[in-house]
N, C-alpha and C positions, 0 to 999 in steps of 0.2 A: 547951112548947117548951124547949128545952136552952139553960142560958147558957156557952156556950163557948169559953175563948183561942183566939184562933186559931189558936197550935203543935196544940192538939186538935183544932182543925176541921181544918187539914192533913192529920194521923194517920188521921182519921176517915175523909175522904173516901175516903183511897188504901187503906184495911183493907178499905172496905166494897167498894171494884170491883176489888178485890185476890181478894174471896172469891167474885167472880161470874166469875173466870176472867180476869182479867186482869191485865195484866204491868204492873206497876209499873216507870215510866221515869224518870228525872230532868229536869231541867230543860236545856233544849240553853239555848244563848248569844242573849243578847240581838242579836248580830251573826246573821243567819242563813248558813246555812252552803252554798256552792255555789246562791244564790237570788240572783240578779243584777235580780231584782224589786222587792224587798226592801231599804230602808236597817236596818229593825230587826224585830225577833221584833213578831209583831201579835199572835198568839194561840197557842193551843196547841197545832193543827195544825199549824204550819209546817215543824217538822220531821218530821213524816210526810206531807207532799205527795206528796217521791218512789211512798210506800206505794199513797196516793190514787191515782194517775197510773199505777200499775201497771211507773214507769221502774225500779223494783227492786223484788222478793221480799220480800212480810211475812217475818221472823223468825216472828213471831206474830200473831194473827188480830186479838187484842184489848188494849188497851193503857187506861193512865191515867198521868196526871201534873199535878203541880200549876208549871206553867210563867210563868216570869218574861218579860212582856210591854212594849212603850212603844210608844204611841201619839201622835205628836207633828208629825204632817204627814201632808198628803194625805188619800185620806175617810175614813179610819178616826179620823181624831183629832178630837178636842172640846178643844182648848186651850183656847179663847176662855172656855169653861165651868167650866174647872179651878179649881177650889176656891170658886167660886158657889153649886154645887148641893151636894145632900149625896152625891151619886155618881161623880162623876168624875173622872179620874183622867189623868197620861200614865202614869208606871208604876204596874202593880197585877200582882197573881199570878191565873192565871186556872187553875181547880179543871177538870179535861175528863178524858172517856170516849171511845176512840175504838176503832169496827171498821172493819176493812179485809178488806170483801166476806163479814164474817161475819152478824152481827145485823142488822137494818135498824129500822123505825119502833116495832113494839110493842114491843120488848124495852128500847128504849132511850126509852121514855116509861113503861114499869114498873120501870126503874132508876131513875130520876130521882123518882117518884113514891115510891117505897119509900124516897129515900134521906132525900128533904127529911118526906115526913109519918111513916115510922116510925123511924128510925134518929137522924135531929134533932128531930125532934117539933112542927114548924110545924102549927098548925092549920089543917087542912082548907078549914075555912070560910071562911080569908082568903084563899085561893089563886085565880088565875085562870090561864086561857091564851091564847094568841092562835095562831093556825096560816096558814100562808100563803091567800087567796083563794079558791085553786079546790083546795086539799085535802082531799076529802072523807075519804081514806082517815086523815089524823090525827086528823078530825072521830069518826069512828066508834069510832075506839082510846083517845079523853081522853071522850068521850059513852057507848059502850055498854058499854066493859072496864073504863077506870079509875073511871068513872062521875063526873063532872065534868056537871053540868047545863050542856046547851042555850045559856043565859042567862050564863054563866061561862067560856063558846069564845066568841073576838074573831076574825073572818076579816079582817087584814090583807092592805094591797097588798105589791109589791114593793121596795118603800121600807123598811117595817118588817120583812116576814115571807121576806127571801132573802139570806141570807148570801153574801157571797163575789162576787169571789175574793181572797186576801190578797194584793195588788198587781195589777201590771198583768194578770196571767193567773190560769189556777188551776182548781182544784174549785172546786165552788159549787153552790148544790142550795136549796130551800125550809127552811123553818125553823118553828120551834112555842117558844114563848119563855112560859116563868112566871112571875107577877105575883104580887107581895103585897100588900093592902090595907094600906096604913099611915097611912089619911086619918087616924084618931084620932090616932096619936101624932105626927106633924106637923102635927095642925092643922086640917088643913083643913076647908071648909064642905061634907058632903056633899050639900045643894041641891045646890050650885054645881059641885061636882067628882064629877061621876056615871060617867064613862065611864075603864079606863085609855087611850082612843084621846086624851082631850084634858087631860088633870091626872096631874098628876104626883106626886100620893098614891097611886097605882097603881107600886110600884117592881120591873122588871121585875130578876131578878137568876141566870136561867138561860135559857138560851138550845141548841136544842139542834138542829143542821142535821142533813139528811138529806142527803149526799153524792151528789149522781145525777150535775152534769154538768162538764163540763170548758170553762171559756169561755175566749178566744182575744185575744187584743189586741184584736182587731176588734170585741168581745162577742159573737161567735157562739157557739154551745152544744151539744156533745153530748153525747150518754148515755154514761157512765163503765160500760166494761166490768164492774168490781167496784164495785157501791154501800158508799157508809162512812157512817157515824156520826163528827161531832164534834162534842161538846157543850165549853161554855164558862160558867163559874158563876164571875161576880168575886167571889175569898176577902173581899176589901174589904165588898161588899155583905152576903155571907150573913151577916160576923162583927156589922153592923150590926144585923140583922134580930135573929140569937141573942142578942145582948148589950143587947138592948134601948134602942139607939139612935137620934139622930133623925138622926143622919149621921155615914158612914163616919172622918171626921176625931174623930170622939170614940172613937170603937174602941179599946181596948188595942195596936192597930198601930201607931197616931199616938200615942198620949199618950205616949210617950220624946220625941217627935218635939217634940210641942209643948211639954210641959216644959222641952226645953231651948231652945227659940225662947224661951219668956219669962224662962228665964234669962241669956239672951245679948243681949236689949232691954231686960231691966226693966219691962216690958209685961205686962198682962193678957191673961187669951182670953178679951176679953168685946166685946162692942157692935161697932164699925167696926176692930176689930180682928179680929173670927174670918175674915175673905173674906183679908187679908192675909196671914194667918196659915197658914189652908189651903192658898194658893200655895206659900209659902213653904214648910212640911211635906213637900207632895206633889213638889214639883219638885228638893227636895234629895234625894229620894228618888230619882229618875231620875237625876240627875248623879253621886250614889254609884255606882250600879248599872253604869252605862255605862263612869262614870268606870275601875270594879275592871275594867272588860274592854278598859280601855287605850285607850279614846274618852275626846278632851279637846275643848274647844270650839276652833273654827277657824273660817277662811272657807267651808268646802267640804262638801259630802254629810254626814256623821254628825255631822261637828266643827259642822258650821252650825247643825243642831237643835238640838245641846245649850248651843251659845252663846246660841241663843235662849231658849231654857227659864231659864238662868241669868241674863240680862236681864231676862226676865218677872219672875221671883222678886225680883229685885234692885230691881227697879221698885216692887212690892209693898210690898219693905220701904219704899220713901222714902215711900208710905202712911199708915206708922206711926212716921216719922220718923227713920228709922234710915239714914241716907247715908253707913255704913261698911261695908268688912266685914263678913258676917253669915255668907255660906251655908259657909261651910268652918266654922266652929263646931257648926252648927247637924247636919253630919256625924256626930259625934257619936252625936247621938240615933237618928240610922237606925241604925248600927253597933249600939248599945244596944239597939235593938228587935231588927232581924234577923238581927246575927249570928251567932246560933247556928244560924241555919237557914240561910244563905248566907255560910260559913266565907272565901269570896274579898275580899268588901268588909270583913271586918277585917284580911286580912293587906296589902290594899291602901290603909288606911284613910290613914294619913300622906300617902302619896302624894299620892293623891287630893283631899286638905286642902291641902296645900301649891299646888298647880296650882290650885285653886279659889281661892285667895284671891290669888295673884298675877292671875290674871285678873279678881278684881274689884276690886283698884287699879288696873289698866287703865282696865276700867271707870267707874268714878269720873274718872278723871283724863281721859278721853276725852269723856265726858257734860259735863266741863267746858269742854273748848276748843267740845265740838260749839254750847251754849249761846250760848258767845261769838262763834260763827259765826254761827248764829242771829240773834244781835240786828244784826249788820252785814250779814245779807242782809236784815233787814226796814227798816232806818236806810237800804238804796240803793233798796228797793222805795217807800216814803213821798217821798223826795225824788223820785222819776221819777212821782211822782202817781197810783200805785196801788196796789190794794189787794188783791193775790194773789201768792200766795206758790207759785212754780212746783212743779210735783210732781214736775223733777228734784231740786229743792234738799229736800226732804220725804224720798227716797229716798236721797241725797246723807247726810243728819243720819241717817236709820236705819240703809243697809248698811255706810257706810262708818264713820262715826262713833260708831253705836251709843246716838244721842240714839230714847228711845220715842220713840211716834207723838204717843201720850196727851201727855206732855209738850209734845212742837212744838204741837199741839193748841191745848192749855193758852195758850203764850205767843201763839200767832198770835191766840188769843181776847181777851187781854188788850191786846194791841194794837191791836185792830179790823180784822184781815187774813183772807181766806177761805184755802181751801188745794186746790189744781187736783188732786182727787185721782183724777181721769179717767186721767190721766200715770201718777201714784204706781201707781196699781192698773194699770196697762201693764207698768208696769217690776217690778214684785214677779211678775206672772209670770213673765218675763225669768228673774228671778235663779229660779225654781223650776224652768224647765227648766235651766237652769245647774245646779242643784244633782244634780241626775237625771241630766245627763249624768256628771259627776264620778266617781260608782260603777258606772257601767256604758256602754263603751264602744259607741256607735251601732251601728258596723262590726264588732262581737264576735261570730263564731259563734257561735251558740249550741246548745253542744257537748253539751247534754244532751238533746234534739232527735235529734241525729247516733246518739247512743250509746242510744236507747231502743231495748231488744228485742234488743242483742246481747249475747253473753257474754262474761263479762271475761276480760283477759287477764293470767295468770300474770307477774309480774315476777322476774328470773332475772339479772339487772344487780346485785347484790353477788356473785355466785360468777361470772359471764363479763360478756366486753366484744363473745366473739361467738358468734351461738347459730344452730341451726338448728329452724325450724318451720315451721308453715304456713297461708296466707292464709284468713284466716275472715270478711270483708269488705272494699271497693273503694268508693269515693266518688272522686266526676269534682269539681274544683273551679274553676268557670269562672262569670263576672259577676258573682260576688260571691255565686254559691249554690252550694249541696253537693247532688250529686245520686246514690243508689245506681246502682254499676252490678257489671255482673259482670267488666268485664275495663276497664285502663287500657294507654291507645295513647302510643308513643314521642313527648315534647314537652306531653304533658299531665300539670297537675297534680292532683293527687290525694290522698288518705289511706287509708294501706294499717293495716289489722287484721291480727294475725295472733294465734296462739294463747297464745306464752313470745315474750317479747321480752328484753334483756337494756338498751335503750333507756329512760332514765328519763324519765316524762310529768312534763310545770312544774309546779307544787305547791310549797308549803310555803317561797317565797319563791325555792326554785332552779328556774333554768333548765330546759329542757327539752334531751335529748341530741341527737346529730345524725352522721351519718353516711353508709353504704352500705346498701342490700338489694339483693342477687344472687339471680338465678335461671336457674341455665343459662350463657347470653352476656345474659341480661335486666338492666340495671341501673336501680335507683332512686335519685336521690341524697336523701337524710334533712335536709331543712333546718328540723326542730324538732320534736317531739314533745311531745301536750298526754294529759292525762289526764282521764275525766268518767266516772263512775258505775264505776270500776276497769278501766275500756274505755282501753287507751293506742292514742294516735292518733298515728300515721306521716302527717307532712306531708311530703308528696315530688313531684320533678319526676320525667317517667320519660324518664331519661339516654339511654337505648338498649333497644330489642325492645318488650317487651309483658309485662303484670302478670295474671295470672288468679284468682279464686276455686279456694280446691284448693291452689294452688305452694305447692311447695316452696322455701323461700329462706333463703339465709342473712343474717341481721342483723350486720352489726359497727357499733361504735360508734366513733368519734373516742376514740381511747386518751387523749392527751395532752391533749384537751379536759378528757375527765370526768376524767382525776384532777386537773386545775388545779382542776378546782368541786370536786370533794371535800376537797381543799384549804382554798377558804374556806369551805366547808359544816362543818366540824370547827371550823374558825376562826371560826364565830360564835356556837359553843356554848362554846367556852373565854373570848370576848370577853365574852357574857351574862354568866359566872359571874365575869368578873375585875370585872368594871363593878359587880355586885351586891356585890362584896368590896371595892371600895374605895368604893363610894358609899351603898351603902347597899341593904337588902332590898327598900325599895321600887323600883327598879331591875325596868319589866317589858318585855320585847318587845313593842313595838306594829307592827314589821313590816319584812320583811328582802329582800334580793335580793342571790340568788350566783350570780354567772357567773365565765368561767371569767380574766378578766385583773383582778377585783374581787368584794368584797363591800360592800353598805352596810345599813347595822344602825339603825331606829328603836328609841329605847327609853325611858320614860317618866321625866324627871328635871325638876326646877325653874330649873336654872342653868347655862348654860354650864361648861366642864370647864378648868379652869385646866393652863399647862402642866405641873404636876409630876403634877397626876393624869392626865391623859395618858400620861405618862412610867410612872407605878404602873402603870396597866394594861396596857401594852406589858410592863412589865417581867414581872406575874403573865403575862401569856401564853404570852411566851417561855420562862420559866421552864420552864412545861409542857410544851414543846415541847422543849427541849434533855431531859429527864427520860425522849423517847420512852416515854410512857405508852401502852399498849394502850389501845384505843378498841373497850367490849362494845358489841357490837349483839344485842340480845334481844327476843323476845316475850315478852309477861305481861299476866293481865287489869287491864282498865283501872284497878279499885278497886286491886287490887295494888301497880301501878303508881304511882299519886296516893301511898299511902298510906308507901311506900318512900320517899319525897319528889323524885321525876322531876318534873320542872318540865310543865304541860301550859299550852296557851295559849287564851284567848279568845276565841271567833270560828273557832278549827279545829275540825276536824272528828273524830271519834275515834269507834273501833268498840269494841266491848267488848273485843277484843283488840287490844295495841299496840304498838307496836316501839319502844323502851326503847335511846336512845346514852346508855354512861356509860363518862366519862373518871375511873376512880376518884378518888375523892379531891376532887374538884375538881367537877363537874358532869354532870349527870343530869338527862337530857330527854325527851320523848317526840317522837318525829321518824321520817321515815319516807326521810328524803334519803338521800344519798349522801355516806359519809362515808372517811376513809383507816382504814388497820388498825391505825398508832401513829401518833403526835402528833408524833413523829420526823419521818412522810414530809411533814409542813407546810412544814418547813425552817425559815424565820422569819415573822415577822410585823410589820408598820408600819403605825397608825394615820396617815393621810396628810390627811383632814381632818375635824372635829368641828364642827358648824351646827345653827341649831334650824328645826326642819320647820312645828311648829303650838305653840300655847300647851302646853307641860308635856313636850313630847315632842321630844328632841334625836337627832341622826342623827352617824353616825360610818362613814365610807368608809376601806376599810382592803385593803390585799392579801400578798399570803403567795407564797412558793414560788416558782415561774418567775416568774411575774407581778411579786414583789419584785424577784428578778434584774433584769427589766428597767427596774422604774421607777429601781433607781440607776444603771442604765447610763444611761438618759438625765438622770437628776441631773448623771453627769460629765458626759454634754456640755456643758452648762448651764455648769459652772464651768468646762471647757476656754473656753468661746464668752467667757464673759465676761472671763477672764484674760485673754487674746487683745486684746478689742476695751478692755481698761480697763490696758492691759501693765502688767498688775501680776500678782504670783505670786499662785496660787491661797490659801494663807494669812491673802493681805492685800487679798482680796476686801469684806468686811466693813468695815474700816477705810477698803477707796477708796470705797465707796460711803456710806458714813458723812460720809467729806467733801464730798462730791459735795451730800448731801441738804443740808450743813450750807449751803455756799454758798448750795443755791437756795433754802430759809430765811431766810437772809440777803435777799437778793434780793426775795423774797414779800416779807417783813416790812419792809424800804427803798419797792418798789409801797404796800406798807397805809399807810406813813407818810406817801405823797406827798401835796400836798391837792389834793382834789376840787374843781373848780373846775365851776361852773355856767355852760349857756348863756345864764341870767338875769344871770349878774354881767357877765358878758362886752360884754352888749345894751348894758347902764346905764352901761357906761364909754365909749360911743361919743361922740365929739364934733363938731359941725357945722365944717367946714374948708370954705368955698367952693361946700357945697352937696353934699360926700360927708360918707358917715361915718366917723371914724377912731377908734382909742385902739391906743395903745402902753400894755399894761398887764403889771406884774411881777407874779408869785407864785414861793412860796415851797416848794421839793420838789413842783413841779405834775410830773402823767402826760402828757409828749407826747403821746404817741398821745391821750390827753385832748384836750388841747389842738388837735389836728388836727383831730379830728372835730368838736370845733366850729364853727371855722374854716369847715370845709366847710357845717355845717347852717348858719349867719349866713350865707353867700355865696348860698346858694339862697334864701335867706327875703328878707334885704335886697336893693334895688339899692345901687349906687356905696358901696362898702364896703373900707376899708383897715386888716387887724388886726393886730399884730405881737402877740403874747406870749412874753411872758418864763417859763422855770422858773429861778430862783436856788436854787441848794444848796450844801451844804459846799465841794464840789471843783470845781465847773464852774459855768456859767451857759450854758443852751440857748435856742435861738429859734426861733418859728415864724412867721413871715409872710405871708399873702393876701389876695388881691384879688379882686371881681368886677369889675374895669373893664379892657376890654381893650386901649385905647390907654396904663396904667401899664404899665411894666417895670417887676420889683421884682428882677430880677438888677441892673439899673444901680443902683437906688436903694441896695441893700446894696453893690456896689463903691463908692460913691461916702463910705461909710461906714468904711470899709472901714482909714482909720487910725484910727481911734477903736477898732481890737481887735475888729473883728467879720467873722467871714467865713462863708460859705454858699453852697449851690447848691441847683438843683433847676429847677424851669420859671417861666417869668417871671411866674406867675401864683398861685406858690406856692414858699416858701423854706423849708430847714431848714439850722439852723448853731450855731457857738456865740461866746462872747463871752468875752472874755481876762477872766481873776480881778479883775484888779485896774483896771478898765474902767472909766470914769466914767457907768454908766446912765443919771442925770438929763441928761448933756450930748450920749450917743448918743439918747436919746427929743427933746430939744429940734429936732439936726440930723436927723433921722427927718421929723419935723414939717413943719419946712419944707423938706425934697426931695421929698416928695410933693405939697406945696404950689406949689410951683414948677414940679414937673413936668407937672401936671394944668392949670396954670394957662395953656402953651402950646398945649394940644389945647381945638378948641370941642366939649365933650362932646353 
């Protein structure tokens, strides 16, 4: 057996199915691309589904690549196991062969067989396999050609032995997966560990599906017109097995990894530290990976997994004692392992560091009040005399607050409390279809359905705005389904195909075009255009006559629309590069939308943007824009392309050949939008507001050109309205309302100072007079309105009750006085007071007024006293 790096087992893999006729592929994005199934890359099929599904044309028959994968939700993932076992993983690099309708079972079990026993040199003898149930025909091909003894074929169920589909739909097909004995070098008891069906000294580490059917949301299954090959071999596993291993975390992959984990704790990797450890390793490894493609942790769809993944880890650490910062250090060592083979996570590596560790002072600091919640939802559960701890408050400490489970656990243990986890596990589903809705909309066409089997159409929208050609498909759209037809009737909606459009499909964050289609006296009106498999789709009501398969029509676009978007579509490749120049290289697109009165720009940063760098970047834009720089739009292969330095993005999609926007001097992108022909025709540009979207990724709303024009025309009215209503000159706008704030400042801060007076002080100062309750009591800067409403609560609570309150202040002395007794008048009571400097109105059941400055209080409360006393004394209550 060969001991090999893994950069060699890479090399190795892709030389050896390189020379058996197939195309070496790179690695697509961990984001998958136009797969609304899909939160991340599962395996290394995913991007050739389309091929599978027959929805577009192999290039070529047969393919390899060694594909960057994460497994972190739903039934592909084994978290729970991550870093326990010696094999598990959320990201790992997965080694695959695939054909599409060429090869089928033997060829692609004597590939496999030649790769692992003569080419790497795995002994024979230790090998097993397993083949789905009722596959005799793989049975025959590993038993009578490869010759694999009888006793050494495993007939698994559908559990083990049937891959797929990668999400909710998909290919999917039976499977044949090969084992190596490694009971010796792990250990184990081969008495006791006889079968790979029940021990896991049996470690399976290739896996190789027969692509037959196509299953449905529903799980219904048919036969795939062209059968494929994909095989799936974890680089993790094999380099364990070559490098003589007892688990993948000891690999040359992990040891930077781990190294620098015990450099950044002071920790060994020995004893009750390797399980912490391994988490820690493997899950910084996915939050690098994600992190370089512009996924940062968040409440939502991708952000939500990775927030979780980085909790787990962080969790890990307090394990080992480490209740700091860790996983942005520990970056590093992934960088130091793979960057030479995944050139994006070093150029993104700062970035990515910085956002990671701001999020785990969060973290901390979060787990800490969540803690302190804790103890006072179990301090109200003990005094109410019981001993469960609800599993909204359980779900409560984890989504919201981000307290582990393991944790809450922990203390409800220590305190003698159970925990309703009936509830909790209600509610985690809840938020799981929550998180599923987030990336893909219920009610979303699903446009690549609509666009199977038809031919693309030509785009012809950077040289016209209006083209003529003709209808090469018709869809009716009515209850919310899309139905083929051959001709669309005046009043119905629909989507019209045709063969050159000049109409640009939404993509690439812009909008979709909109317009007319003419035929004849036929009119369609164009209310948005989408794009799917290079199929652009005319969403249309039909205005007038009748639409045919065949017609001739002419397309025009809204002129004054599309160049307002091409407008901000230039505008946010200049804003990309101004943002990168004033803040820094780590500065990446994480996602954009240009329509035509706006643009708004995500883009990965740590900190809100202070106003002068604001101001810098406005000013580098404009710059460019007064300078009317030509704007090249060109084709070039993709390698070309990247290597030129054209900015490419994350999660998009790119064919070997690419269309190449570059504003000399300045920036260089691959984009395939709609953009103006100098930087001239932009006009200007204004950054209008700057917010942050999710942890590390801040957003920036900005518009250009007409759409400028108008937002300062409605700025002046803004200060015409407000000069007007504040008659002050437009100048001294600022300064009136400066003083405006200052007074009610003032004001707030005279309220904050007033004292707070309780309906408890109020009760204790009552005094028995004849058998009511009374008190005439003073305070000092009290709130009326304070003071009223108690009045009011003592009158409903008490019977026979008479309160006067006093507020004494600087300038004034105010009074409030009421009754519940309805034979008092306290209008008379107050006239009859009335030389002693006090006067008031209101109903005779309640009084406000005030009291002369220099008032004798003690001798108005004495006469107070006895008016009321005298007065009650003539009525037989």
């Amino acid at each position: 057996m060969k001991n090999l790096p893994s950069k060699e087992i890479r090399e190795t893999f892709l030389k050896f199915f390189e020379s058996k006729g197939h195309k070496v592929v790179e690695s697509s994005s961990l984001i998958p691309a136009d797969d609304p199934t899909l939160l991340f890359t599962t395996a290394g099929m995913v991007q050739f589904k389309p091929y599978f599904l027959r929805e577009k044309t192999p290039l070529f028959t047969r393919a390899t690549s060694v594909q960057k994968c994460l497994r972190a939700g739903g039934k592909a993932s084994d978290l729970e196991n991550v870093g326990k076992t010696p094999r598990h993983h959320t990201f790992f690099e997965m080694l695959g062969n695939f054909s599409f309708g060429d090869y089928f079972k033997r060829e692609a079990i004597k590939f496999a067989w030649e790769f692992i026993t003569e080419v790497v040199q795995i002994d024979k003898n230790n090998l097993y396999v397993s083949i789905y149930k009722n596959d005799d025909e793989s049975f025959e091909i590993w038993n009578k050609e490869i010759g694999v003894s009888a006793d050494r074929i495993i007939r698994l169920g559908e559990k083990d032995n049937f891959w797929g589909p990668p999400g909710d739909e998909g290919p999917c097909g039976p499977c044949s997966e090969i084992y190596i004995d490694l009971r010796d070098r792990l250990g184990y008891n081969k008495e006791e560990c006889k079968s790979l069906e029940d021990c896991d000294g049996f470690l399976e580490f290739w896996n190789l599906v027969f692509m037959q059917y196509h299953q449905d949301r529903n799980g219904n299954r048919k036969e795939l017109e062209f059968k494929g090959i994909d095989t799936g071999m974890g680089l993790e596993r094999l380099a364990m097995i070559l490098q003589n291993k007892k688990s993948v975390y000891e690999t040359d992959i992990f040891e930077p990894i781990i190294r620098k984990i015990c450099e950044s704790t002071s920790k060994k990797y020995e004893g009750e530290n390797v399980i912490p450890m391994n988490v820690i390793a493997d899950h910084t490894r996915a939050i690098t990976f994600v992190g370089a493609e512009g996924v940062y942790p968040s409440n939502e769809g991708r952000g939500y997994v990775i927030r979780r993944i980085l909790r787990r880890a962080l969790r890990y650490a307090g394990k080992i004692g480490i209740n700091e910062p860790i996983i942005y250090k520990v970056i590093d060592g992934v960088v130091e392992s793979m960057g030479s083979i995944y050139p994006e996570i070093v150029s993104k590596k700062e970035s990515v560091k910085k956002v990671i560790k701001v999020e785990e002072e969060r973290y901390f600091s979060t787990v800490n009040r969540g803690i302190q919640y804790l103890s006072g939802v179990i301090e109200k559960i003990k005094d109410m005399k019981l001993n469960t701890l609800p599993g909204e408050e359980v779900f409560k400490l984890y989504d919201s607050m981000g307290v582990p489970i393991d944790l809450v656990e922990d203390i409800c243990n220590d305190e003698g409390i159970s925990i309703e986890w009936s509830k909790f596990n209600e509610l985690m589903e809840e938020q799981k279809k929550r998180g599923k809705i987030s990336w893909k909309s219920t009610d979303q066409l699903d446009l690549t359905l609509i666009t199977k089997n038809i031919d693309q159409t030509k785009y012809v929208g950077d040289q016209h705005y209006e083209y003529e050609s003709n209808i090469t498909s018709l869809f009716r759209y009515s209850n919310g389904k899309v139905e083929k037809v051959n001709s669309l009737e005046e009043g119905e909606l629909g989507i019209i195909v045709v063969e050159e459009t000049p109409f640009y499909g939404e993509g690439g964050g812009q909008v979709g075009d909109i317009g007319i289609i003419i035929s004849d006296e036929n009119v369609a009106i164009v209310n948005d255009t989408k794009k799917s498999n290079d199929v652009y789709l005319h969403m249309v009501k039909i205005d007038k006559g009748n639409f045919s398969i065949g017609a001739k029509v002419k397309l025009s676009v809204d002129y004054d629309r599309k160049k307002s978007i091409a407008r901000h579509h230039t505008s946010t490749h200049l804003l990309h590069a101004a943002l990168r120049k004033v803040l820094g290289d780590h500065v990446a697109q994480s996602g954009s939308l240009v329509e035509p009165n706006r643009l708004r720009f995500d883009f990965s940063h740590y900190s809100s943007l202070s106003e002068s760098e604001i101001e810098s970047i406005e000013n580098e834009v404009n710059e460019v824009i007064l300078k009317n720089v030509e704007v090249i739009k060109s084709l070039m292969n993709k390698k070309d392309a990247i290597s030129s330095g054209a900015l490419a993005f994350f999660g998009d999609k790119y064919g070997d050949v690419v269309r190449v926007v570059e504003i000399p001097g300045f920036s260089k992108e691959l984009c395939g939008g709609t953009h103006v022909n100098r930087t001239g025709d932009i006009g200007m540009f204004k950054i209008v507001k700057e917010e942050s979207v999710a942890s590390g990724i801040r957003r920036i709303t900005a518009v250009a050109g007409k759409a400028l024009l108008n937002y300062f025309k409605e700025r002046e009215k803004i200060i015409e309205s407000l000069s007007t209503k504040l008659s002050t000159p437009p100048n001294e706008i600022i300064n009136r309302i400066e003083s405006l704030m200052n007074k009610v400042k003032e004001l707030e801060q005279r309220k904050a100072a007033s004292k707070q007076v309780s309906k408890e002080e109020v009760i204790s100062s009552l005094s028995d007079i004849g058998g009511i309750k009374v008190t005439f009591s003073v305070f000092n800067d009290a709130d009326m309105n304070q003071l009223g409403g108690i009045i009011d609560t003592i009158r409903n609570e008490i019977n026979d009750v008479v309160i006067m309150l006093i507020s004494k202040g600087n300038e004034n002395i105010s009074f409030i006085c009421g009754t519940n007794i309805d034979k008092l008048d306290l209008k008379n009571v107050i006239n009859q007071l009335s030389g002693l400097g006090i006067r008031g109105g209101g109903r005779k059941d309640f009084i406000r007024g005030g009291i002369a400055k220099d008032s004798d209080l003690e001798k108005i409360k004495h006469e107070f006293l006895k008016i009321v006393s005298l007065s009650l004394s003539k009525y037989d209550r």
